[in-house]
C-alpha positions in Angstrom: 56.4 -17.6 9.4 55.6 -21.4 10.3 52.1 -22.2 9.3 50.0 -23.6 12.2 48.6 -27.1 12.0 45.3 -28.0 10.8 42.5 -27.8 13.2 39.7 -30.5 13.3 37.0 -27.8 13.6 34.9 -28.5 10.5 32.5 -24.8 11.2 36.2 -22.6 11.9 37.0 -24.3 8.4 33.4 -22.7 7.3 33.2 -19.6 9.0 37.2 -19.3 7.4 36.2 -20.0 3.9 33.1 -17.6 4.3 35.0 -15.1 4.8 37.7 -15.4 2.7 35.0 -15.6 -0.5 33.2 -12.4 1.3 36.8 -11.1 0.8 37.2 -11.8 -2.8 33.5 -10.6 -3.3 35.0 -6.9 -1.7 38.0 -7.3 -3.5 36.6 -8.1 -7.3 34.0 -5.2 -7.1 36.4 -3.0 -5.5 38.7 -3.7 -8.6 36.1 -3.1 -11.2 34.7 0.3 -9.4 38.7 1.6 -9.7 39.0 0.2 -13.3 36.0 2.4 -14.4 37.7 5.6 -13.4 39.5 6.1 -16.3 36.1 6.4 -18.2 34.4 8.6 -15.9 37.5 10.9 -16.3 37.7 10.5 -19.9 34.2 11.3 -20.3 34.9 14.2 -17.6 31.2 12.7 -15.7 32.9 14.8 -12.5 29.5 14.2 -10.8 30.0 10.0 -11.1 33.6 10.5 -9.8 32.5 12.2 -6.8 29.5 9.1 -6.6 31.9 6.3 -7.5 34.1 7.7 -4.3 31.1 7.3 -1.8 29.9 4.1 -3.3 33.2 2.3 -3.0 33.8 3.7 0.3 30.0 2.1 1.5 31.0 -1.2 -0.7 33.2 -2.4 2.4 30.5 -1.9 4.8 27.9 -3.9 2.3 30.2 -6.6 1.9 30.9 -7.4 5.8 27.1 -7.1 6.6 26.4 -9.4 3.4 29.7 -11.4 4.6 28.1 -11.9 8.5 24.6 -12.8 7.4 26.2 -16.1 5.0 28.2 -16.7 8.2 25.0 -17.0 10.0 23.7 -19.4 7.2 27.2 -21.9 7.2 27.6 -22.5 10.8 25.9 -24.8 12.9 27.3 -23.2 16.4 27.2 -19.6 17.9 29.3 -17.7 15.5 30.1 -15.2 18.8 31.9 -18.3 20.6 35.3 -16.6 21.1 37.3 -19.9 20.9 35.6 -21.0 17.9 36.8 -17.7 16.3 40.1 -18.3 17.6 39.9 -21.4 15.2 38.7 -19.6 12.5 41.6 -17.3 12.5 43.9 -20.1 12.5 42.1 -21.6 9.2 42.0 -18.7 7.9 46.0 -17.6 8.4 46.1 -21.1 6.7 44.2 -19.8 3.3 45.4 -16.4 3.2 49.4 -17.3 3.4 51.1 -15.6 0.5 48.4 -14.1 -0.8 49.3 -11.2 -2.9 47.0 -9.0 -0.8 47.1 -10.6 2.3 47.3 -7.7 4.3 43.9 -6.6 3.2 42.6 -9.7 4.0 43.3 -10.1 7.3 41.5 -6.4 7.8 38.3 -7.8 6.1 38.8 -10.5 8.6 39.6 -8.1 11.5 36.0 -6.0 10.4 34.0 -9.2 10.4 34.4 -10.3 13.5 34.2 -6.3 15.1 30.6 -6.1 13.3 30.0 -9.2 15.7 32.0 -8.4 19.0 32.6 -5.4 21.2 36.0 -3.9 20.3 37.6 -4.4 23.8 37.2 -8.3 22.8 39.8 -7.9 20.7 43.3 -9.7 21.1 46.0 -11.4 18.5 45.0 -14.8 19.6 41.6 -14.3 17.7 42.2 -11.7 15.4 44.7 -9.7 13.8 46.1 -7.5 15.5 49.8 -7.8 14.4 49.9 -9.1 10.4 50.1 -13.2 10.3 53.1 -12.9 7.9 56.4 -10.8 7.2 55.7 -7.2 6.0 57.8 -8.2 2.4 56.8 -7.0 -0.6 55.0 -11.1 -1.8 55.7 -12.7 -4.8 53.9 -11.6 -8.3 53.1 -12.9 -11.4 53.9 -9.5 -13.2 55.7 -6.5 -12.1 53.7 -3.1 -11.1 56.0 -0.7 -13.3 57.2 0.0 -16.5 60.9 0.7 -17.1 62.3 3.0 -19.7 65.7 3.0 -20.6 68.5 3.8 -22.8 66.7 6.8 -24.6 66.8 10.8 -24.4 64.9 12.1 -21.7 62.6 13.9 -24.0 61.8 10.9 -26.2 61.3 8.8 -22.8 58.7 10.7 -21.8 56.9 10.6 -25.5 57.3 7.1 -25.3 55.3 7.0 -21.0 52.7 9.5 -22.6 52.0 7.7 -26.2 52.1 4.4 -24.0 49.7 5.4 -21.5 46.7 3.8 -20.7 44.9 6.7 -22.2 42.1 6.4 -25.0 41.9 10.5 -26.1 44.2 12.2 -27.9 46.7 14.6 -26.7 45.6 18.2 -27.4 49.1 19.4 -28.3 51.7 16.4 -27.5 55.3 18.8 -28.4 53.9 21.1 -26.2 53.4 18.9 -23.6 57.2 17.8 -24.3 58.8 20.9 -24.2 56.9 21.7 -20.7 58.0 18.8 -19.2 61.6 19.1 -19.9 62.1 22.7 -19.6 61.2 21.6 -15.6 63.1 18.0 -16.0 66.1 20.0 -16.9 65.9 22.8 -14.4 65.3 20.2 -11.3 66.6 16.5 -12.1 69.0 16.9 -14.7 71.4 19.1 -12.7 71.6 16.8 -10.2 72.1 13.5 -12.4 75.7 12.1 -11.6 75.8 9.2 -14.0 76.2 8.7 -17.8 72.3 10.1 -19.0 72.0 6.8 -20.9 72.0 4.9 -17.6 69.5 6.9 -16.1 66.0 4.5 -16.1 62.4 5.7 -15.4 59.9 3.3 -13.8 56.3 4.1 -14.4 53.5 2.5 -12.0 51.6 0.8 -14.4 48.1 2.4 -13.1 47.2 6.0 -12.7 46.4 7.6 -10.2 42.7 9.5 -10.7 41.0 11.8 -8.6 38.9 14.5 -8.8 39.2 16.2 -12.4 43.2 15.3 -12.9 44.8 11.8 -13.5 48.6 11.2 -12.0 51.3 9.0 -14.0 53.2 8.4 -10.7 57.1 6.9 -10.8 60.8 7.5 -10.4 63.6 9.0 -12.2 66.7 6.5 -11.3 70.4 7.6 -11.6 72.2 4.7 -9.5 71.9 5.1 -6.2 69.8 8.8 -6.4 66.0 8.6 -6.9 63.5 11.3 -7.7 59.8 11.1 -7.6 58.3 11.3 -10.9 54.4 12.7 -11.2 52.8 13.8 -14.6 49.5 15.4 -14.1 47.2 15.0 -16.8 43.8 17.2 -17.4 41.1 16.3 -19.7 40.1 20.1 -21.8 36.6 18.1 -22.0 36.0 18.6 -25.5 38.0 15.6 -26.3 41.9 16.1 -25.6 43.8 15.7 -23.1 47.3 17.7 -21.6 49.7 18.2 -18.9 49.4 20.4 -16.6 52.3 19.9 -14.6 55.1 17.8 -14.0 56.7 17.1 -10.2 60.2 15.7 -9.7 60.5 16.7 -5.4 59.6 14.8 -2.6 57.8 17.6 -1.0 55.7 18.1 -3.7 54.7 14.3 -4.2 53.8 14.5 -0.5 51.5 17.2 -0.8 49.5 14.6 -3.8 49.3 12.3 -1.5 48.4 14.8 1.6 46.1 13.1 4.6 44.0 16.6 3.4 42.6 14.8 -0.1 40.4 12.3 -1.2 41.6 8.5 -1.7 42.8 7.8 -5.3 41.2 5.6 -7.7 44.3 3.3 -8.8 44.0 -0.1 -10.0 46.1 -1.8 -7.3 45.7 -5.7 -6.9 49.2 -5.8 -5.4 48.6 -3.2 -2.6 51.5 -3.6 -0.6 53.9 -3.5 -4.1 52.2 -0.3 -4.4 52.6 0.9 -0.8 56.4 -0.4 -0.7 57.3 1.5 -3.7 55.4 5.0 -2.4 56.9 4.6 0.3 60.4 4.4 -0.3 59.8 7.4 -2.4 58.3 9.5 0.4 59.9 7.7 3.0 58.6 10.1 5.7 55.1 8.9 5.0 53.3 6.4 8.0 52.3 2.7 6.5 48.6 4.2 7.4 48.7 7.0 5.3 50.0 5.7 1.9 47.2 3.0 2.9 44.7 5.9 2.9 45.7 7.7 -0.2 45.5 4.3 -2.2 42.1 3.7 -1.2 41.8 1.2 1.8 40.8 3.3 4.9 39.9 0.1 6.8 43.2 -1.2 6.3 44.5 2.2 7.2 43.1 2.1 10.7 44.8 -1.6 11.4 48.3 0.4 10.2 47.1 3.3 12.4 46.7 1.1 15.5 49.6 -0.9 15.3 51.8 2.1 14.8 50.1 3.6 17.7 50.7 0.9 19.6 54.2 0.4 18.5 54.7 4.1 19.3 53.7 3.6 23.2 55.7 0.8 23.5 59.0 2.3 22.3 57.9 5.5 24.4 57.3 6.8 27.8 55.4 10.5 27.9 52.2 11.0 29.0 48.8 11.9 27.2 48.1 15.8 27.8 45.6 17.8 27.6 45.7 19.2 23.9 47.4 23.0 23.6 45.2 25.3 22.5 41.3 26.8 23.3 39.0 24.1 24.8 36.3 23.0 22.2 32.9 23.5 23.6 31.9 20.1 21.4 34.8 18.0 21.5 37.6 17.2 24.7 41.2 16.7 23.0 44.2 14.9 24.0 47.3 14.4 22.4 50.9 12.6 23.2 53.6 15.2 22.3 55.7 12.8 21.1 53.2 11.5 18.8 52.0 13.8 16.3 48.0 12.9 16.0 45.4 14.1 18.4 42.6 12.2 20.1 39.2 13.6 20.5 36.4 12.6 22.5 32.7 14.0 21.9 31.9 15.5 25.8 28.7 14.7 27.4 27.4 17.9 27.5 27.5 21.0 25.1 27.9 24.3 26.7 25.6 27.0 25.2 25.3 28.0 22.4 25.4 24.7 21.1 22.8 22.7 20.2 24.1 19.6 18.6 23.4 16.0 19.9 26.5 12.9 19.9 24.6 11.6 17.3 24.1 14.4 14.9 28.2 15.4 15.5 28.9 11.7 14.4 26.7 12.7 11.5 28.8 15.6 10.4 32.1 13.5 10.3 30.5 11.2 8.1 29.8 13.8 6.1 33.7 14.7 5.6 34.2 11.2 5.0 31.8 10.9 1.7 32.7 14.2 0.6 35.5 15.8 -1.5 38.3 17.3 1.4 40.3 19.0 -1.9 43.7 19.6 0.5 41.5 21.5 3.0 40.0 19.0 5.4 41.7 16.4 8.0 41.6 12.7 7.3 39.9 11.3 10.6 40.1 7.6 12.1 37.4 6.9 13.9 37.1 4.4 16.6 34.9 2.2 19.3 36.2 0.5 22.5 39.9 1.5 22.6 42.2 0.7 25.2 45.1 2.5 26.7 47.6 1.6 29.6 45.8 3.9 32.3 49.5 5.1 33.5 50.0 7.0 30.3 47.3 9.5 31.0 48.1 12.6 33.0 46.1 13.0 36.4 45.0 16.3 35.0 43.6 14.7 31.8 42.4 12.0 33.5 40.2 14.7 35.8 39.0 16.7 32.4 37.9 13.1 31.0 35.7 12.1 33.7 34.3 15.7 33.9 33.4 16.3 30.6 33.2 12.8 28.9 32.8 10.6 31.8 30.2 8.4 30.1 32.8 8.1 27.3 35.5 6.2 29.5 35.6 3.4 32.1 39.1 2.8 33.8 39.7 -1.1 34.0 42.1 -2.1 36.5 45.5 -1.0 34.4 43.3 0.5 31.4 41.6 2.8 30.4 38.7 2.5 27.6 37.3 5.1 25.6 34.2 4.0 24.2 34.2 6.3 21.2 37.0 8.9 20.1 38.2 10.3 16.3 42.3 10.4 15.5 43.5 13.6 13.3 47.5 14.8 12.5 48.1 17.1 14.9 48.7 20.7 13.6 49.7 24.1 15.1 46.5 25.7 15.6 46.1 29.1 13.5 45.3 31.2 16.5 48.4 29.7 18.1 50.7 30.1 15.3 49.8 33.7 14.8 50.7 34.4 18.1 54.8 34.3 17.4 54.2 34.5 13.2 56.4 37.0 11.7 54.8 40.2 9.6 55.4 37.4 6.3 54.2 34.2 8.0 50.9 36.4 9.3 50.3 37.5 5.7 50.8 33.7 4.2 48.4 32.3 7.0 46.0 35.4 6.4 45.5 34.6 2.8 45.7 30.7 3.2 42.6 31.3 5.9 40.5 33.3 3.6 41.2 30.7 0.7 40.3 28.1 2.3 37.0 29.1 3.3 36.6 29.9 -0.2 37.3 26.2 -1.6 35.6 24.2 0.9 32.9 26.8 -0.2 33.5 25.8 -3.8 33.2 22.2 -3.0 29.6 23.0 -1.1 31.4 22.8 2.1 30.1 25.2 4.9 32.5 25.0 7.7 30.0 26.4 10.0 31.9 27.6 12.9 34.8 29.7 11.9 36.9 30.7 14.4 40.8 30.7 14.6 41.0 28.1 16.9 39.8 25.6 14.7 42.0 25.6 11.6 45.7 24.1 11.4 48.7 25.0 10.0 50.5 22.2 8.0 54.7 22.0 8.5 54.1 23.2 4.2 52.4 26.2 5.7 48.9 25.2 4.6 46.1 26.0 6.1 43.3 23.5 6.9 39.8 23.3 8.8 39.4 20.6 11.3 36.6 21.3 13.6 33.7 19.4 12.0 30.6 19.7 15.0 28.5 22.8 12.7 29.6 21.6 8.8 27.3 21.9 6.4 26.2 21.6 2.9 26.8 24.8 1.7 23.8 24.7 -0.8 21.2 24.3 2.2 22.3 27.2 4.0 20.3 30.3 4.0 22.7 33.8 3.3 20.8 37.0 4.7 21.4 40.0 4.8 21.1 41.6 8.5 18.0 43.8 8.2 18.2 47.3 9.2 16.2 48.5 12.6 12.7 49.3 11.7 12.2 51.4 15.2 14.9 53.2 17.6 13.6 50.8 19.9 14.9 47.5 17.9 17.6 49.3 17.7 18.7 49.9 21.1 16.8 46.3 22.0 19.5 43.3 23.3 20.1 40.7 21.2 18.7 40.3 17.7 15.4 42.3 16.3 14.9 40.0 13.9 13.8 36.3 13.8 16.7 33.3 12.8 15.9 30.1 11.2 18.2 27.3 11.8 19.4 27.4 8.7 20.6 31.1 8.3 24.3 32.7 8.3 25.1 36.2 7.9 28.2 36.7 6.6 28.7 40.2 8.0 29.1 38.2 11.5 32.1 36.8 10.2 34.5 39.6 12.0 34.0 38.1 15.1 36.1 35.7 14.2 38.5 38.2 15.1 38.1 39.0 18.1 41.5 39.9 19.8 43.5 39.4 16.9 42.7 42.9 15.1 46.2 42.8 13.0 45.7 39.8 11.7 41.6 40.4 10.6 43.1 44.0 9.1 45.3 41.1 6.9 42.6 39.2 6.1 40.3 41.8 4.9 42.7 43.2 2.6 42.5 40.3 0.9 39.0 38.6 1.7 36.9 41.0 1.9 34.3 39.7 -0.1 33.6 36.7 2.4 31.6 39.2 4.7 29.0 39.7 1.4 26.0 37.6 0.9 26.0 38.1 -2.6 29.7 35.9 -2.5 27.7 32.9 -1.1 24.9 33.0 -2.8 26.7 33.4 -6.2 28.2 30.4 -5.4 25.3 28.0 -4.8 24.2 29.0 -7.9 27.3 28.0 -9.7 27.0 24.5 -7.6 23.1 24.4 -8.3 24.1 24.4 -11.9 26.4 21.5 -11.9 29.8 23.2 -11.2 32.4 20.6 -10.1 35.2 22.4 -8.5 38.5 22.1 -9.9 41.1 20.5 -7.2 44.8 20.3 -7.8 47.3 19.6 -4.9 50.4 22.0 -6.7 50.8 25.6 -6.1 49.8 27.8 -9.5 53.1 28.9 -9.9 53.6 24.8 -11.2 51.5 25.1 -13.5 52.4 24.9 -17.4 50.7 28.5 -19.0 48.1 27.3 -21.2 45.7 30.3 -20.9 43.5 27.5 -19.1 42.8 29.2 -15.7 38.7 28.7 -13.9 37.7 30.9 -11.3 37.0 28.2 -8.9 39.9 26.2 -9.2 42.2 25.0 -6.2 45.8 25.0 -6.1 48.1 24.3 -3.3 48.9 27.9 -2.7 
């Protein structure tokens, strides 16, 4: 792309430099805060990984506040002077050009100038809303893997685990080997077509950590056939370390890098190298989401949008009305060509809700600091976003202005939304039961039940429980993504119902008892239920226990006491047998 000429603007020049060294700042203490993850796992501090997650997430915010206030300081005009901006972006294209992480830095750029301006300021001619350069993987100094070659398969992978990064020893390496090949031969091996000695394995040079497990991610190359490569390895906390499992299918590195978990730690100072190889690995992933996994949600979004908007270009359906039972918290909208769903906070909350716009913003901040283990949806959220008006349905159009007309204002050809959340769109549970087989109604059953009970074990309290607001993943996974009554599940308040002291509290309307705010009685939970009595038979076959206090409140001890939950994004059955099995742990199943 041809570089634009110099402009004679000495404060754009400023403003340009500013930023790029508030950039940097981000960048370098974002770099350092991913390097230490491999102590915290190696001294298995699970507490400091689920910190260091928040703190790096709040770093980016820090760093454009600190970034705007030395803005203030350098200029000597009104840095909210749209043209001068417009200069600055041209210095600034000027610095940033084949920078190895160039991409990032137009977002820091991009996040700057929105802590300034009103989003529907936004346009390309003053910040970036399409990428100043070619999408191409830029020029680097070094390379971001590690080939082996020319070696048995079982002494390759000796030679990735004694080579890894790694400062404990392996609790039982021959093991480890025999595990990994036993799968390596059932799975890869069979399908190899070349000579075995020309078969080459590329290692990322980072791992991958999050949570409790770290992930030595590559490929297994036989000419023109590629298969994902991911060795899990779990630290036994008394000094050694193992693997658990080793994955060689596309499906299953999708699931690791699921929009339903936690951004990685990963030492990536080349984040498009990184993205470009994941990506052709899993190549139905979006930009946006191997973004997200990596660990740059801000950079996320600008991939989000411009996919989005690439997507209404190169289409021509209309926004609906989302499928499904209206939310008394949220309105939802959805393209049905496009597979994420928009929802808007309404003005009012029909009874019995009592939540407030700001305390429901509240609770998704909450799922974006805390641990999602596989059973949460990734949300975007976003301020001042405009759509072509002629996309929306009249009869969506009618529900928006009735229910979130303060959220809105149509603009000639537009429409805005002020404030509205994105999520993957997925089959809602009490829809899928509706045409689920006697198998698929058992699968969904048990993956219902189980995921209350991990979001549990990671002090998540769903709140409101009903059908309606889980999904069904296209890998049959179950996940919550109605977010309006979450809660820590260590403040809530399990009670027992009390019995009826009189006949008359007995045969009394409504309760005979008094409820604190913070309450739940898990014998309520049948009401879930109500008009689905085959599936709830399922589910209390197998979940039972949910309905009993004594479930809950043996759990906030567990957490009270310091009990990390154990998160892995692999079914059980994947797992190598070490005799190694928690009670809380959580497995793809």
């Amino acid at each position: 792309m041809a570089i634009q000429p110099l402009i004679h603007n000495s404060t754009a020049r400023r403003m340009a430099k500013t930023i790029l060294n508030g950039f940097r700042s981000y960048f370098a203490d974002y770099l350092n805060s991913t390097l230490s993850a491999k102590a915290r796992y190696e001294k298995a501090d699970w507490h400091g990984v689920r910190q260091a997650n928040v703190e790096r997430l709040e770093l980016y915010k820090d760093k454009i506040k600190q970034t705007v206030q030395y803005l203030e300081m350098v200029t000597n005009q009104d840095i909210a002077d749209l043209i001068l901006w417009s200069e600055a972006k041209i210095a600034y294209t000027q610095l940033v050009f084949n920078f190895p992480n160039f991409e990032i830095a137009e977002t820091f750029f991009n996040s700057v100038f929105s802590d300034i301006h009103d989003h529907d300021k936004i346009s390309d001619n003053i910040i970036y809303v399409l990428s100043s350069q070619l999408i191409e993987a830029p020029e680097a100094e070094y390379s971001i893997f590690v080939r082996y070659k020319g070696e048995g398969f079982r002494e390759t992978f000796q030679r990735i685990i004694e080579e890894s990064e790694f400062s404990l020893p392996k609790e039982d390496l021959t093991l480890d080997l025999d595990c990994i090949m036993g799968v390596f031969n059932q799975e890869v091996v069979p399908q190899i077509q070349g000579v075995h000695s020309d078969v080459k394995f590329d290692l990322l040079e980072s791992t991958f950590y999050r949570g409790k497990a770290a992930y030595m991610v590559g490929r297994v190359v036989d000419g023109d056939n590629t298969f994902p490569m991911v060795l899990v390895i779990l630290n036994n906390e008394e000094g050694g370390l193992y693997v658990d499992t080793a994955l060689f299918t596309v499906d299953e590195l999708s699931v690791v890098f699921s929009f339903t978990h936690n951004h990685f730690m990963v030492d990536a100072p080349l984040p498009y190298q990184y993205a470009h190889f994941l990506k052709n690995l899993m190549p139905n992933k979006l930009d946006y989401e191997i973004y997200n996994a990596l660990g740059f949600p801000k950079h996320a979004k600008t991939e989000f949008y411009r996919q989005l908007v690439g997507h209404l270009d190169n289409s021509d359906d209309q926004f609906i009305i989302a499928p499904g039972i209206k939310g008394m918290v949220m309105t939802v909208f959805m393209l049905p060509s496009y597979n994420i769903v928009f929802k808007i906070i309404k003005d009012k909350f029909a009874p019995p809700k009592e939540v407030t716009h700001e305390i429901v913003r509240e609770k998704y901040r909450l799922v974006s600091r805390s641990d999602r283990i596989g059973r949460m949806a990734d949300t975007q959220e976003f301020d001042d976003l405009i759509f072509p008006l002629d996309r929306f349905s009249e009869a969506l159009i009618k529900e928006l202005q009735e229910v979130a007309g303060s959220q809105i204002e149509i603009r000639g050809d537009k429409l805005l939304i002020r404030h509205l959340y994105t999520e993957r769109y997925m089959t809602p549970l009490n829809i899928y039961l509706e045409t689920a087989s006697q198998e698929e109604m058992q699968s969904a059953m048990e993956e219902y039940g189980n995921c209350i009970k991990q979001l549990a074990a990671a002090n998540i309290f769903p709140g409101d429980m009903p059908l309606k607001n889980f999904g069904v993943t296209r890998h049959g996974r179950v996940v919550f993504y109605d977010y309006d009554e979450i809660a820590t599940l260590t403040k809530c308040n399990f009670r027992k119902i009390p019995e009826p002291r009189t006949e008359q509290e007995e045969m009394q309307s409504g309760t005979w008892y008094t409820v604190g705010p913070d309450d739940i009685f898990p014998e309520e939970f049948r009401l879930f239920f109500s008009g689905n009595m085959k599936a709830r038979k399922i589910f209390e076959e197998m979940h039972s226990d949910l309905y009993n206090m004594s479930f809950w409140q043996d759990l906030q001890a567990q957490i009270r006491d310091g009990y990390v939950v154990d998160v892995f994004p692999y079914r059980r059955a994947k797992r190598f047998n070490r005799g190694k099995d928690s009670a809380l742990e959580v497995f793809a199943d």
